[in-house]
C-alpha positions as CSV (number, residue, x, y, z in Angstrom):
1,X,0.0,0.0,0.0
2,X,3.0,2.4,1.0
3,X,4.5,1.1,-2.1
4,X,0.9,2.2,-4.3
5,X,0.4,5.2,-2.7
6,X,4.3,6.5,-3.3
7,X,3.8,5.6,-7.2
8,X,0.6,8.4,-7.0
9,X,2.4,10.9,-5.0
10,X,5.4,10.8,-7.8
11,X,2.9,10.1,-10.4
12,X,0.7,13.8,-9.1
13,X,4.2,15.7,-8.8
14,X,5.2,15.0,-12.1
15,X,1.7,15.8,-13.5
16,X,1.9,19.1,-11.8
17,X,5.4,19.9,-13.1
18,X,4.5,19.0,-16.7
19,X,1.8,21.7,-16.0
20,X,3.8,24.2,-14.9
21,X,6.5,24.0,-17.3
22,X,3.4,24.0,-20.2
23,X,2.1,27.2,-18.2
24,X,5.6,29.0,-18.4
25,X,6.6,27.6,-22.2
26,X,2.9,29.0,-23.4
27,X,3.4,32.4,-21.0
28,X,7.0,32.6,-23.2
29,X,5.0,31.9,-26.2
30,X,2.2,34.3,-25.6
31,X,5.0,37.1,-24.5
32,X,6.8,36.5,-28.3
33,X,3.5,36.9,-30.2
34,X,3.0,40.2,-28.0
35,X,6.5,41.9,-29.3
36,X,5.9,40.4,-33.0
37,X,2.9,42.4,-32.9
38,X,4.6,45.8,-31.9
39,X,6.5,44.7,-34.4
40,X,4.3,45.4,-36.9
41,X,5.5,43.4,-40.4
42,X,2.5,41.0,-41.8
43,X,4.8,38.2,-41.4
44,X,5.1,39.3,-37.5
45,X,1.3,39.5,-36.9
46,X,0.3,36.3,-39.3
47,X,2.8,34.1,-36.7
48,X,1.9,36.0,-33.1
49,X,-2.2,35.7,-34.4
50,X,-1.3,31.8,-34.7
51,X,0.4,31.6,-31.2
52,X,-3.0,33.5,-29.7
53,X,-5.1,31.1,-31.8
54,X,-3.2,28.2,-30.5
55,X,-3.6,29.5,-26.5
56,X,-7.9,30.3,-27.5
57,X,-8.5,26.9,-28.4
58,X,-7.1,26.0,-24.9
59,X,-8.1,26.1,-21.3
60,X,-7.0,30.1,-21.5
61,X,-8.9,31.0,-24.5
62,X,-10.6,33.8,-22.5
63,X,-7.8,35.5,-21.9
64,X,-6.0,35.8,-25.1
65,X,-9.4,36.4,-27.5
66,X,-8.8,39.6,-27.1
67,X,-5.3,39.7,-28.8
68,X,-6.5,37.6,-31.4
69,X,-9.5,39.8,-32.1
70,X,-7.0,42.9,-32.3
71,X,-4.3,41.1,-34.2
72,X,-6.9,40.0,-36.8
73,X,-8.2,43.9,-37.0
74,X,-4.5,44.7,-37.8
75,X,-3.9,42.1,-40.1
76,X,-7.2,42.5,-42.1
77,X,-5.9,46.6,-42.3
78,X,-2.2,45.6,-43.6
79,X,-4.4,44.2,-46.1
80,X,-6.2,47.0,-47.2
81,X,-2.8,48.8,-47.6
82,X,-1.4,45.9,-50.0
83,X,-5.1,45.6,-52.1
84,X,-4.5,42.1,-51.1
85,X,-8.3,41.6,-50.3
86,X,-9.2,42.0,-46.4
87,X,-12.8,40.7,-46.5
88,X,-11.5,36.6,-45.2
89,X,-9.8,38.8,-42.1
90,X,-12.3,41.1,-41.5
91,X,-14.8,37.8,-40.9
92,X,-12.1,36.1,-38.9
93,X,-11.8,38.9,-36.8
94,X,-15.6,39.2,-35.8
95,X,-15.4,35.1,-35.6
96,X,-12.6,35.9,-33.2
97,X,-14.3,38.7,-31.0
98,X,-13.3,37.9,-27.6
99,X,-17.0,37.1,-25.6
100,X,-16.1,38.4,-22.2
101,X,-15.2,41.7,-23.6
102,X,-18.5,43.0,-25.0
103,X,-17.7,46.6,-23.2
104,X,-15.0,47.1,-25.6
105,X,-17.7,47.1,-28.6
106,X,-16.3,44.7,-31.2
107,X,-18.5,45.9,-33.3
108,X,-18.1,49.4,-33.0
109,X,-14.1,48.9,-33.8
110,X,-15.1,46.8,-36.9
111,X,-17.1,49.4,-38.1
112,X,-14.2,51.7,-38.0
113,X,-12.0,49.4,-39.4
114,X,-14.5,49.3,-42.6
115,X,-13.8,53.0,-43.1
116,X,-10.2,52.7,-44.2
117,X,-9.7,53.3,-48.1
118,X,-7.5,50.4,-49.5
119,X,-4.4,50.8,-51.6
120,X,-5.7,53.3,-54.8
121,X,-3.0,52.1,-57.3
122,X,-4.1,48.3,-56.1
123,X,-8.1,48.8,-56.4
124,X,-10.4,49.1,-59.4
125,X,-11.9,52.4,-59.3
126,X,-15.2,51.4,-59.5
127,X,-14.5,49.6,-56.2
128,X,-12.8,52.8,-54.7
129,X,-16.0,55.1,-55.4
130,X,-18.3,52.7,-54.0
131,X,-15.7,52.4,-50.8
132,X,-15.6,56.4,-50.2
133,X,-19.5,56.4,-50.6
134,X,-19.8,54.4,-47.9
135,X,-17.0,56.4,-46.1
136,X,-18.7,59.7,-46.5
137,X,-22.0,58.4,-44.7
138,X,-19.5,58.2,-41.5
139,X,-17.5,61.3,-42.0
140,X,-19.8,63.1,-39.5
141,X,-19.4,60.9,-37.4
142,X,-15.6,60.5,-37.5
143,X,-14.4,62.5,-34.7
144,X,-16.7,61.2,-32.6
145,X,-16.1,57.8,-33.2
146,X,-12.2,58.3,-33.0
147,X,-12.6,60.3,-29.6
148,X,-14.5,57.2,-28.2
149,X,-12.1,54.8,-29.7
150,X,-9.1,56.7,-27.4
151,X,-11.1,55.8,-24.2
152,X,-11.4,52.6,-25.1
153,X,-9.7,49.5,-23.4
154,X,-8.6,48.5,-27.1
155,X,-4.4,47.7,-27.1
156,X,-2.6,51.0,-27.2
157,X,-1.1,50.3,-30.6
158,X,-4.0,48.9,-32.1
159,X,-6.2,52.3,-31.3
160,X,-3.0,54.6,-32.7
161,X,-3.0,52.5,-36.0
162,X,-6.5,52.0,-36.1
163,X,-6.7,56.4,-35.9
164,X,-3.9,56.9,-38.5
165,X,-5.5,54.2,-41.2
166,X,-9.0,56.0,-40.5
167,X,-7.2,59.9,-40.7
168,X,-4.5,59.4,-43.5
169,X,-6.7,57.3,-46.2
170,X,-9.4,59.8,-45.8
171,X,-7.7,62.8,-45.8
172,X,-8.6,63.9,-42.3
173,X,-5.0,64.4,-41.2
174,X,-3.7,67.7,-41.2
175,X,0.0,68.2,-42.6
176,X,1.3,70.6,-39.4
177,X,0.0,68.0,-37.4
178,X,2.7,66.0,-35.7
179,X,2.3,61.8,-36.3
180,X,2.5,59.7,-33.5
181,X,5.9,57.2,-32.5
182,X,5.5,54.8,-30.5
183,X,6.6,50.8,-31.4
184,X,7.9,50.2,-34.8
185,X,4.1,48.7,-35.9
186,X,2.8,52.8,-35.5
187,X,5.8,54.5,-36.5
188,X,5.0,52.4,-39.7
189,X,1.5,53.3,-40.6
190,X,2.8,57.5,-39.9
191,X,5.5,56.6,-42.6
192,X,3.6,56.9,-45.4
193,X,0.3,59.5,-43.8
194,X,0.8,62.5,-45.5
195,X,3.7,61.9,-47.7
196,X,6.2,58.6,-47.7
197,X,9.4,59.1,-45.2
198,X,11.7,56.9,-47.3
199,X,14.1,57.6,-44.6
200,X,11.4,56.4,-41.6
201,X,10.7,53.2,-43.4
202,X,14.9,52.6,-44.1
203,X,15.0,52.4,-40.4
204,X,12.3,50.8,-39.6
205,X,13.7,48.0,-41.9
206,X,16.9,47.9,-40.5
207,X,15.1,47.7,-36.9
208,X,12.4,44.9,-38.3
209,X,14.2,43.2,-41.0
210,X,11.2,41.3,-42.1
211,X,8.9,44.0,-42.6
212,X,9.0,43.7,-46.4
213,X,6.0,45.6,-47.3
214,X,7.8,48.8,-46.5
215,X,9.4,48.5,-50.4
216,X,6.5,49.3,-51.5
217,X,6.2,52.6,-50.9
218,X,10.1,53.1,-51.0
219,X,9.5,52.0,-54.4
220,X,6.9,54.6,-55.3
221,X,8.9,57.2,-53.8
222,X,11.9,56.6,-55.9
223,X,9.7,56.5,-59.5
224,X,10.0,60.0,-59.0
225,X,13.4,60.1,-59.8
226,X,13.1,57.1,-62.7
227,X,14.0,60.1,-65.4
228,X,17.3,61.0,-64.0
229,X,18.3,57.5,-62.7
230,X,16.5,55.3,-65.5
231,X,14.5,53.5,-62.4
232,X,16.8,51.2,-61.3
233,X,16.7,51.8,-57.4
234,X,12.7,52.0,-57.8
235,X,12.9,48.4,-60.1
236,X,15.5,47.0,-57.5
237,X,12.4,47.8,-54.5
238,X,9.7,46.9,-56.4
239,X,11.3,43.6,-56.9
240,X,12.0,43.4,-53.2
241,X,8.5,44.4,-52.5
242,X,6.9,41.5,-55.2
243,X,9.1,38.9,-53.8
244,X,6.7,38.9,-50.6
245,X,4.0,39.7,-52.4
246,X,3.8,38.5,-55.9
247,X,0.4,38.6,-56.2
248,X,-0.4,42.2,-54.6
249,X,-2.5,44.2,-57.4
250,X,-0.7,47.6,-56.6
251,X,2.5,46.7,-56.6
252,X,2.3,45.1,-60.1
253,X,0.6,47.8,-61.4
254,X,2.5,50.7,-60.2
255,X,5.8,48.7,-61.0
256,X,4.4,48.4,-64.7
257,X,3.6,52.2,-64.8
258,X,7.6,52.5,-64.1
259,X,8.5,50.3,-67.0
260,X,6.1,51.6,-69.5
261,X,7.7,55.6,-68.6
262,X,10.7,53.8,-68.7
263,X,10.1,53.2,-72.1
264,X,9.9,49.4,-71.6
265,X,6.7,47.6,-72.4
266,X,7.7,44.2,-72.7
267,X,8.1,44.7,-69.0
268,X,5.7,46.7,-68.1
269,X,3.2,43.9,-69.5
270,X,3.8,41.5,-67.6
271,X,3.6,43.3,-64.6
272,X,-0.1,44.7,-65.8
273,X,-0.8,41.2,-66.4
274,X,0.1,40.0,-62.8
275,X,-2.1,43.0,-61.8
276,X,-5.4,41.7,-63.9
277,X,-4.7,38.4,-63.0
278,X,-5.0,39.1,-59.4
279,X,-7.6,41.9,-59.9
280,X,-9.6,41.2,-62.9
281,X,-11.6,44.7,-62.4
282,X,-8.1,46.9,-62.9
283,X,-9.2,48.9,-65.8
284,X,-6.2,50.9,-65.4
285,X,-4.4,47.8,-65.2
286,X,-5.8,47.4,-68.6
287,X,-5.7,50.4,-70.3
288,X,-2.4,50.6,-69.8
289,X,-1.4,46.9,-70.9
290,X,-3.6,48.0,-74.1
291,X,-1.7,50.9,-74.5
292,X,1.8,49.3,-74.2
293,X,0.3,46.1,-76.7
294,X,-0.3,49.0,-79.0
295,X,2.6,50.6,-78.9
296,X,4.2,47.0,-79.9
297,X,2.3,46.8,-82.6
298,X,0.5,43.6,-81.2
299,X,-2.7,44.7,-82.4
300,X,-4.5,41.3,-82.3
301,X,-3.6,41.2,-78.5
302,X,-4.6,44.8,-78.3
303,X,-7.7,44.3,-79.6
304,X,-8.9,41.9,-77.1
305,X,-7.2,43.5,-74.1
306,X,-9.4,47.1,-75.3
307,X,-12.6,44.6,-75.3
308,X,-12.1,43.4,-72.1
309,X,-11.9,47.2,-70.6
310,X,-14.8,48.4,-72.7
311,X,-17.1,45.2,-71.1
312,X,-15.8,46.4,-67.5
313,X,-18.1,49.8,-68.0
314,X,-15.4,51.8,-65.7
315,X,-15.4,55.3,-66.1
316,X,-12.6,55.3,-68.2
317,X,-13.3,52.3,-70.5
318,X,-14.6,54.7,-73.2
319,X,-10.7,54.6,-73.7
320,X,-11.0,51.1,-74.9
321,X,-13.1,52.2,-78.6
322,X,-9.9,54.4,-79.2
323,X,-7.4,51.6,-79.0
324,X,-9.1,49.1,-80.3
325,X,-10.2,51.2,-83.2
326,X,-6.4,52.1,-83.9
327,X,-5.7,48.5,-83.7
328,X,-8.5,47.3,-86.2
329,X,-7.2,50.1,-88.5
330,X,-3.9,48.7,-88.2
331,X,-5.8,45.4,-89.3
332,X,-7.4,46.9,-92.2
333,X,-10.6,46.4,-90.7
334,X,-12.4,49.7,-91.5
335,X,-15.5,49.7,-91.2
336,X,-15.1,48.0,-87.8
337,X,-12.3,50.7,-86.8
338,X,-15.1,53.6,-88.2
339,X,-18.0,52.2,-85.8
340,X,-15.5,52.3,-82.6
341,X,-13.8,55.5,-83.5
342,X,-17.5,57.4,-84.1
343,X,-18.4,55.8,-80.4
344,X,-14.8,57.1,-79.1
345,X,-15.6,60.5,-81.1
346,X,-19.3,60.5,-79.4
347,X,-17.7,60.7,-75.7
348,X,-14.8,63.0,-76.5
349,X,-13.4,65.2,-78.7
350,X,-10.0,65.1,-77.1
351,X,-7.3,65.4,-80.6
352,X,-6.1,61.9,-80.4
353,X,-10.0,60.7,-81.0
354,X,-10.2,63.1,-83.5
355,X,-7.2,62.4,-85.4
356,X,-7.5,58.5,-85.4
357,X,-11.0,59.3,-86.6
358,X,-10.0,61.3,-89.3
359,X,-7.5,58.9,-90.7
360,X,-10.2,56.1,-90.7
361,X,-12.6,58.6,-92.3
362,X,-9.5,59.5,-95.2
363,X,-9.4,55.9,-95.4
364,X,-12.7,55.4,-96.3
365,X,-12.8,58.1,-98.8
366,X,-15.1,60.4,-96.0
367,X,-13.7,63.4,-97.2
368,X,-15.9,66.0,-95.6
369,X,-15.8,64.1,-92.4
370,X,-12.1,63.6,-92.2
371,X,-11.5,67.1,-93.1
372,X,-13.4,68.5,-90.1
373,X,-12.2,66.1,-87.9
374,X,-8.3,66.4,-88.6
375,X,-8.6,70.4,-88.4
376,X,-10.4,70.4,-85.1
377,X,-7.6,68.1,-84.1
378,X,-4.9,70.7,-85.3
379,X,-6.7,73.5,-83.4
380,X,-6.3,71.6,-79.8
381,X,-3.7,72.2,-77.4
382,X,-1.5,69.5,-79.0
383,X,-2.3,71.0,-82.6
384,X,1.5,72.2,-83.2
385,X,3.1,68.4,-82.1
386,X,0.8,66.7,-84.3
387,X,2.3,65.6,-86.9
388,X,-0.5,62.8,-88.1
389,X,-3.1,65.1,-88.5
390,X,-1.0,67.9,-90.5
391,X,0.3,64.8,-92.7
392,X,-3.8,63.8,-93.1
393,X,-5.2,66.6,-93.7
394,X,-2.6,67.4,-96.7
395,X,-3.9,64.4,-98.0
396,X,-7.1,64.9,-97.6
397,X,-6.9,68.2,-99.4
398,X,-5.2,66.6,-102.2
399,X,-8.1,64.5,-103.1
400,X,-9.7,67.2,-103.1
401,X,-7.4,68.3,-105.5
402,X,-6.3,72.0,-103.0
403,X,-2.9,72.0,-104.3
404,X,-1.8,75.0,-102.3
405,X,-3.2,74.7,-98.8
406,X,-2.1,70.6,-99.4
407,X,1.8,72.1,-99.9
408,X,1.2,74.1,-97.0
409,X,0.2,71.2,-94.7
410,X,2.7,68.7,-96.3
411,X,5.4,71.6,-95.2
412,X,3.8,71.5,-91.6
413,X,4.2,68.0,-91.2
414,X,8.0,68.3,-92.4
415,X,9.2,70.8,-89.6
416,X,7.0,68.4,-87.0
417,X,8.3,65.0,-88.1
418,X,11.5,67.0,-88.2
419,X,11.3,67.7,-83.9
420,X,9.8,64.6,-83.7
421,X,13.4,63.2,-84.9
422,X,15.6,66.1,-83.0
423,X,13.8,64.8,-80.0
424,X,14.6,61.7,-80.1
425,X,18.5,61.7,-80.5
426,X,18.1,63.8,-77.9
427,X,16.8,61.4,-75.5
428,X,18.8,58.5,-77.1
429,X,21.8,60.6,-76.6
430,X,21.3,61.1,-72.9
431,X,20.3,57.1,-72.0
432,X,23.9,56.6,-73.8
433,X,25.6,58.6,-71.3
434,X,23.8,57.3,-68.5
435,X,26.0,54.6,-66.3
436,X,23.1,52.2,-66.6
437,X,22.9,49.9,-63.9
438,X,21.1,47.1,-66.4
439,X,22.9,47.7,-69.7
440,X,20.8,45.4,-71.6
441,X,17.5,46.9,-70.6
442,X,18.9,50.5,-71.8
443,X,20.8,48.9,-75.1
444,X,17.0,47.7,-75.8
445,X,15.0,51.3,-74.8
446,X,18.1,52.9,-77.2
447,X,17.1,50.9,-79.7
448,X,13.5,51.3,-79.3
449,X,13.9,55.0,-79.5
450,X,16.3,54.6,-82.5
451,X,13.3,52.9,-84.4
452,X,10.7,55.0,-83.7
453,X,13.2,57.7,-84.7
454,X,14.1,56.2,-87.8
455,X,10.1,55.9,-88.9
456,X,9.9,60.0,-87.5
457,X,12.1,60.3,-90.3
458,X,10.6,58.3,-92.9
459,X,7.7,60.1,-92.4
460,X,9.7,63.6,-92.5
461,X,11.2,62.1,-96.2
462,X,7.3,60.9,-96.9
463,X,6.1,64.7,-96.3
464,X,8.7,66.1,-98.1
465,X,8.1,64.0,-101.4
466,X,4.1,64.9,-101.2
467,X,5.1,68.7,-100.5
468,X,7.0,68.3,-104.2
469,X,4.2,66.8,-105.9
470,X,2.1,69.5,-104.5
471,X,4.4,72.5,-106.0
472,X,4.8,70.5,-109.1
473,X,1.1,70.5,-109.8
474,X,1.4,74.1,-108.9
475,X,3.7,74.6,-111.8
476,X,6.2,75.8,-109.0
477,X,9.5,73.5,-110.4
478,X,12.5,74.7,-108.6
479,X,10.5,74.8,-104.6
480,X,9.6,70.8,-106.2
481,X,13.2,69.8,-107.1
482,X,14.1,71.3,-103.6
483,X,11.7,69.5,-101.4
484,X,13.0,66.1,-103.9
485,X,16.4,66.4,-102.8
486,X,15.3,65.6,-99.8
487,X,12.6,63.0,-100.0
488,X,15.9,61.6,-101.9
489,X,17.6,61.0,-98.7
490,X,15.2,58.2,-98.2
491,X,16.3,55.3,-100.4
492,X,13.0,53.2,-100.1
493,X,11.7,56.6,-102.4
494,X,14.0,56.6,-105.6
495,X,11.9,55.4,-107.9
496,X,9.1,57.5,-107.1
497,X,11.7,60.4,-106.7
498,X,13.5,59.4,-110.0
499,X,9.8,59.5,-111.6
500,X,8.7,62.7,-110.4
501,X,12.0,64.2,-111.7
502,X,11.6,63.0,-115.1
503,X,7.9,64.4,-115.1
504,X,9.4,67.8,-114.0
505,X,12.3,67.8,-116.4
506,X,9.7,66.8,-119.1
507,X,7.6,70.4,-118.1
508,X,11.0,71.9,-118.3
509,X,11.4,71.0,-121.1
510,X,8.0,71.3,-122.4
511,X,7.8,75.0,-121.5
512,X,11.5,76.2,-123.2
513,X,9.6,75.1,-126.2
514,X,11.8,71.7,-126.6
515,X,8.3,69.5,-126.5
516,X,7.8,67.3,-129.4
């Protein structure tokens, strides 16, 4: 019996060891997921939220639902910041409301929480409207509600991020107002309030190495600068920033912004495309990938990729009719081209509309049309860079045989396609002496500036050849055999420069009575 009764004693002692030690390792474990929260990085709050979820579903649940509840708020709000989609956290958290804590108001917070704008560049706009309609229904109520969230039992850091999401995304913060410190999770949020403290985030990475979503806006900050430094420290963060977050809408699509005024839009396509993929309702996202298809020429893709914005109905997928009418010209299909550039033409008159319009309309033989079109084109702000419509409406007025305002125009287009070229050495010149930090990727922007200038050109020799034939018809010989010698420069024009030369030698010839 002494011998039975011994074996229980050890047997309860070692049972209420075991507890203890499980007691301290979980108070250890409870006391790590506490600093990862100050610490603020998503990584930091996914792990502590699974060391509080771990401790609710045991005999202390109680006491920890409240962290969990909190750390879920913060987590669905990091979100909101990435576009990453914080609807699943938002219904975790009011899973995860803590019971015994209804004086705190769950619901109340939540409600709060809801009023924070998420990440513009990573949101379709659509989306973003319908967000600050709801947001403007609580406006008045704002300081009320943030006053009430101060007295509130709420963790200290949870109610200063909570207040800077609700103030900075809605533009409620003033700019002489100081922002908050406090542990590394605030100090993040005041980082990019008002403006983006590139220097605040550099710290705060080097004191929380893993907060990686801080290269995001680092890498928005230093697009600014993309002109003078061809974007290679805002490329080198953007990568950083995707390499956590592949998948987040806004930083594909402001990292394919970079590469498309980088003059890149191989790149910039593929980042547009991780964008769409992840946020099929980005029209910007695809206006822009339309716009750099275009500009490659890839007009079958560019076709499709203008359908799919026009059938989102955003507010700017009237853009779409434009694009894809320029690629269906492109693709000889007129009368398809016509019908979307009249429905582009219906919402605006902008002089890109009307230009592409009037070429269509030239095309088609819709003189009248195309005449009207190209000169209200010429007369907008852009009238004295546009070198397409001058170049049209010459030939417009040529078939309708106006010899001398058709000179005129042809002339026009000559001294534009002429900048045009000027402007482009000029930017090919300074890329060359640029110490490029990606050789390669400038060799290829060089030569995709040297092509573009060498079809400036073509078009400048093209001008100059129908500015001859114009002065020719005009019986004005020696301004023709000027404008020739140049259209000569263009050897893909000899023979119809060789023929126009005989034809003028032959009224030369003709008229000093040497005819047969």
């Amino acid at each position: 019996m002494r011998r039975a009764f011994a074996l229980l004693l050890l047997t309860l002692l070692a049972g209420g060891c075991a507890s203890r030690r499980l007691a301290r390792d979980e108070a250890r474990a409870l006391a790590a997921a506490d600093t990862l929260v100050l610490r603020g990085c998503l990584d930091c709050l996914t792990q502590a939220r699974a060391t509080y979820a771990r401790a609710a579903a045991g005999r202390r649940g109680a006491a920890v639902a409240q962290r969990l509840f909190e750390t879920d708020v913060l987590i669905a709000l990091r979100e909101k910041e990435q576009a990453l989609g914080a609807d699943s956290s938002m219904a975790r958290a009011r899973a995860s409301a803590p019971r015994r804590a209804c004086a705190l108001d769950r619901a109340r917070l939540l409600a709060l929480a809801a009023v924070v704008m998420p990440d513009p560049d990573g949101t379709p706009l659509r989306a973003l409207g319908e967000q600050r309609r709801r947001t403007v229904t609580m406006l008045p109520k704002l300081d009320g509600e943030l006053a009430w969230l101060a007295g509130t039992g709420w963790a200290p850091a949870v109610r200063d991020y909570l207040r800077l999401a609700v103030d900075c995304t809605t533009g409620r913060w003033p700019k002489d107002r100081p922002l908050p410190g406090g542990p590394p999770v605030v100090r993040y949020r005041a980082a990019f309030c008002t403006r983006v403290d590139t220097v605040a985030l550099a710290a705060l990475q080097d004191e929380v190495p893993g907060l990686a979503e801080a290269w995001y806006y680092r890498a928005g900050a230093a697009s600014a600068d993309a002109a003078d430094d061809g974007g290679g420290v805002a490329r080198a963060r953007f990568d950083s920033a995707r390499a956590r977050f592949p998948d987040a809408p806004g930083i594909n699509f402001a990292n394919g912004w970079l590469e498309q005024v980088s003059g890149d839009c191989d790149a910039a396509i593929a980042r547009y495309d991780a964008a769409v993929a992840a946020q099929p309702g980005h029209e910007r996202a695809w206006l822009q990938r339309t716009v750099c298809l275009s500009a490659l020429h890839r007009d079958t893709a560019a076709e499709a990729s203008a359908t799919r914005l026009i059938a989102l109905r955003a507010i700017n997928s009237g853009d779409g009719y434009y694009w894809r009418a320029l690629s269906r010209l492109r693709l000889q299909r007129l009368a398809e081209a016509r019908g979307d550039a009249d429905t582009a033409k219906a919402r605006s008159r902008a002089d890109n509309v009307l230009t592409l319009a009037g070429v269509i309309e030239h095309d088609q033989g819709d003189l009248g049309v195309a005449e009207t079109d190209l000169r209200d084109a010429l007369a907008g702000p852009s009238g004295a860079g546009n070198c397409t419509a001058m170049s049209y409406l010459a030939r417009v007025l040529t078939r309708k045989s106006q010899w001398r305002p058709s000179a005129e125009h042809f002339a026009q287009a000559m001294g534009c396609f002429d900048r045009k070229v000027a402007q482009a050495r000029e930017r090919i010149a300074r890329l060359a002496a640029q110490a490029a930090a990606n050789p390669q990727r400038a060799a290829a922007r060089i030569a995709r500036l040297a092509a573009d200038s060498a079809e400036q050109r073509r078009s400048y020799h093209a001008s100059a050849y129908n500015a001859a034939s114009m002065h020719a018809r005009l019986g004005e010989m020696a301004r023709a055999g000027e404008l020739l010698e140049i259209a000569a420069r263009d050897p893909e024009r000899a023979e119809q420069v060789a023929k126009l030369r005989e034809a003028i030698a032959a009224v030369r010839v003709s008229r000093a009575g040497g005819g047969p």
